[in-house]
N, C-alpha and C positions, 0 to 999 in steps of 0.2 A: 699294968701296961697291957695284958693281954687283954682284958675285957674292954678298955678302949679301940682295938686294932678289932674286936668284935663289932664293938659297938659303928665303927666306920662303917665295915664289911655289910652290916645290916642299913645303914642309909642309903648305902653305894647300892642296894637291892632293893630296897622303898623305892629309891627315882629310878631308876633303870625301867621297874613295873608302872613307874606311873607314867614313867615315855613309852613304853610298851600299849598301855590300856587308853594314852592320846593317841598312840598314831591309828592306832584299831578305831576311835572314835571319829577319826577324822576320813575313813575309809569307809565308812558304812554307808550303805544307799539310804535311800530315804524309805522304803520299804521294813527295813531291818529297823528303823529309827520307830518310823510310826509302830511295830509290835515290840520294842523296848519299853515305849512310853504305855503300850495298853498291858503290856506284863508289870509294869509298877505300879499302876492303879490297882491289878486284883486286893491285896490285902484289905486295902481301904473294903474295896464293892462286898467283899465277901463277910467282912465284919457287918457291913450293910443288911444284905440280904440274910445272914442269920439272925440279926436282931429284929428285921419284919417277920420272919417267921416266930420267932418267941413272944415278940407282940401277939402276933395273930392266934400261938399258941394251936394250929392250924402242923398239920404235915402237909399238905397238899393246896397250892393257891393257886390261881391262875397267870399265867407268864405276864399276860399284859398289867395286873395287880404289882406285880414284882417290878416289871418294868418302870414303872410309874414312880413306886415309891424309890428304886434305883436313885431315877434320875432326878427327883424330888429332892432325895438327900445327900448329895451328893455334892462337893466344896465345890467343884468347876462344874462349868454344863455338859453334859452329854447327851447328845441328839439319841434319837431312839433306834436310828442307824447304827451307832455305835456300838448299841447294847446285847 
């Protein structure tokens, strides 16, 4: 019976955090939004851009090469603005 009365305690803490992490969601400017969504892209770009470099097999390319290939391979578009 106790590890049930845990196991409540710990649901009761799951939702509480995920009402917690909506109302935060629901408060963010749109400022905060647009660098939330450019901080979940990195992993993606950064896998990107070291695999053009091992391609290249190159330490040193030039921005607008990288850029290019960036926004070349990359699943959604990204203007060159963005990059």
């Amino acid at each position: 019976m106790g590890s049930t009365l845990n196991i409540n305690g710990d649901i009761f803490q799951i939702k509480a955090k995920e009402a917690r992490l909506t109302a935060e969601a629901m408060c963010r400017d749109e400022t905060t939004e647009r660098e939330l969504e450019m901080l979940s892209r990195l992993p993606d770009l950064c896998k990107i851009v070291r695999w053009y470099f091992v391609t290249e097999k190159k330490s040193v390319l030039p921005l607008s090469d990288v850029i290019r290939s960036v926004s070349d391979s990359y699943k959604s578009s990204i203007g060159h603005s963005k990059c």
